[in-house]
C-alpha positions as CSV (number, residue, x, y, z in Angstrom):
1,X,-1.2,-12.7,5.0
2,X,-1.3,-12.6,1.1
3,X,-3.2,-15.9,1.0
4,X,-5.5,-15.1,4.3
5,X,-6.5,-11.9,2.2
6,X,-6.0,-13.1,-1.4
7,X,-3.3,-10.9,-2.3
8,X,-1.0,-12.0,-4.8
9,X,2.6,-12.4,-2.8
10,X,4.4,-10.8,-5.3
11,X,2.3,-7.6,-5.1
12,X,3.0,-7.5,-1.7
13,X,6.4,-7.8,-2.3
14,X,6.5,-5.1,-4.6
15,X,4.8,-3.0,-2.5
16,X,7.3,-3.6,-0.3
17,X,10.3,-3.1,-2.0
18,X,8.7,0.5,-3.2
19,X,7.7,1.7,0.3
20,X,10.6,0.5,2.6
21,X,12.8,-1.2,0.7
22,X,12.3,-4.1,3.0
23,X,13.8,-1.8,5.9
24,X,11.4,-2.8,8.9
25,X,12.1,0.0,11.1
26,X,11.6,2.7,8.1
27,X,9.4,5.7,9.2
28,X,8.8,8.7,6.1
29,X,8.9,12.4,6.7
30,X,4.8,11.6,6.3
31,X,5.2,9.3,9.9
32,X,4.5,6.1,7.5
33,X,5.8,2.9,9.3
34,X,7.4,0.3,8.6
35,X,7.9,-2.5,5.9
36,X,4.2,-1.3,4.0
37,X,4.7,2.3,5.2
38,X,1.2,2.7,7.1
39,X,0.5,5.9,8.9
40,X,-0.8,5.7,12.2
41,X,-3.9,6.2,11.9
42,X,-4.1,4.0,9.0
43,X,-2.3,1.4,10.8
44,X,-4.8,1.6,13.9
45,X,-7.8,1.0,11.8
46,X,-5.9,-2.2,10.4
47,X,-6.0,-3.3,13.8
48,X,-2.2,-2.9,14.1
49,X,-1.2,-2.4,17.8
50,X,2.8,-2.2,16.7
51,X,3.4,-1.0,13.0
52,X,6.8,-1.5,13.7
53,X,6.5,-5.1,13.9
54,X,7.0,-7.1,10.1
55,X,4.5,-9.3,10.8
56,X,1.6,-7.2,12.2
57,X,2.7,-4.2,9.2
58,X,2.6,-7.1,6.7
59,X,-0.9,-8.1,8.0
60,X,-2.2,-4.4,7.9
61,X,-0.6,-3.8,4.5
62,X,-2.2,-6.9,2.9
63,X,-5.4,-6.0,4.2
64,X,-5.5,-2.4,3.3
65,X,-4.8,-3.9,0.1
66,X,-7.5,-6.0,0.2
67,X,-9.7,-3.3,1.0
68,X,-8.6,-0.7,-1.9
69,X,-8.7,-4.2,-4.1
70,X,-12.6,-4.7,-3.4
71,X,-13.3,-0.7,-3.2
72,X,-11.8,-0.1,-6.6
73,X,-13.5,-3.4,-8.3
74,X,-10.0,-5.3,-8.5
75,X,-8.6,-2.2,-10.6
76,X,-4.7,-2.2,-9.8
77,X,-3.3,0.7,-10.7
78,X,-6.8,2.8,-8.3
79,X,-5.9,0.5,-5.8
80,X,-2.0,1.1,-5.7
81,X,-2.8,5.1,-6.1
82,X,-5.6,4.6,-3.5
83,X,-2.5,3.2,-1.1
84,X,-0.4,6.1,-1.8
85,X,-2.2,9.1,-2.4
86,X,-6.0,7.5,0.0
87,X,-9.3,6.4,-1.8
88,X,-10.6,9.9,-1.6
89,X,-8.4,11.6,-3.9
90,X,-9.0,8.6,-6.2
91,X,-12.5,8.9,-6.3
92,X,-12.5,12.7,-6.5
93,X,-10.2,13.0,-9.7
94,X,-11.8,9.3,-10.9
95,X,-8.6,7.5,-11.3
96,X,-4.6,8.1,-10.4
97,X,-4.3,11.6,-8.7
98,X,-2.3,13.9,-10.5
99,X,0.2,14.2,-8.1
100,X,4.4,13.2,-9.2
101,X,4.6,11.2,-6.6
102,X,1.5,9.0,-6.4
103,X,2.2,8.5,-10.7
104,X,5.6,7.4,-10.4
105,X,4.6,5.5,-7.2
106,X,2.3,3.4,-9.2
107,X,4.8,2.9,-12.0
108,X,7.0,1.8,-10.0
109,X,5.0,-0.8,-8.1
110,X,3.6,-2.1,-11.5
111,X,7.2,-2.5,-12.8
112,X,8.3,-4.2,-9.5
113,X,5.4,-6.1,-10.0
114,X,6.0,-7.1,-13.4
115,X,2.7,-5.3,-14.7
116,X,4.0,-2.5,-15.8
């Protein structure tokens, strides 16, 4: 999925690692699902019938990646706030949300990532 999309693996990875800690059948007090953590609805407009499953999840993650990647001009740390906290409340405070958990979310990714 990370080279169908153009996602660099190890982002995925860390994305992973931060949202499910590679536990497949992880569902949040939110009703986030799975190994990427997608809600429902999110998960739906992926075009993800099971978000249960890794591989559809991983396909759905990677492409909502994509997504927030293009929408946010390749800027990492929008897009990895975008994932957490949605695009909206990116755009309406113009960068990382000042929300706790969306700003350690993103610092924790990065560092996962290596980018930190």
């Amino acid at each position: 999925a990370s080279q169908k999309y153009g996602v660099d693996a190890d982002l995925v990875k860390a994305v992973i690692q931060n949202e499910s800690a590679y536990d497949a059948q992880a569902i949040s007090s939110a009703g986030a699902m799975g190994l990427m953590q997608l809600m429902p609805a999110t998960a739906a407009n992926l075009g993800v019938e099971d978000p249960m499953d890794p591989a559809q999840n991983i396909e759905g993650g990677v492409k909502l990646l994509r997504e927030l990647l293009n929408q946010f001009s390749g800027n990492l740390t929008n897009t990895l706030a975008a994932y957490n906290a949605g695009p909206g409340a990116v755009q309406q405070y113009g960068g990382v949300p000042p929300y706790q958990e969306t700003q350690t979310y993103v610092k924790r990714v990065l560092s996962t990532y290596g980018k930190g």
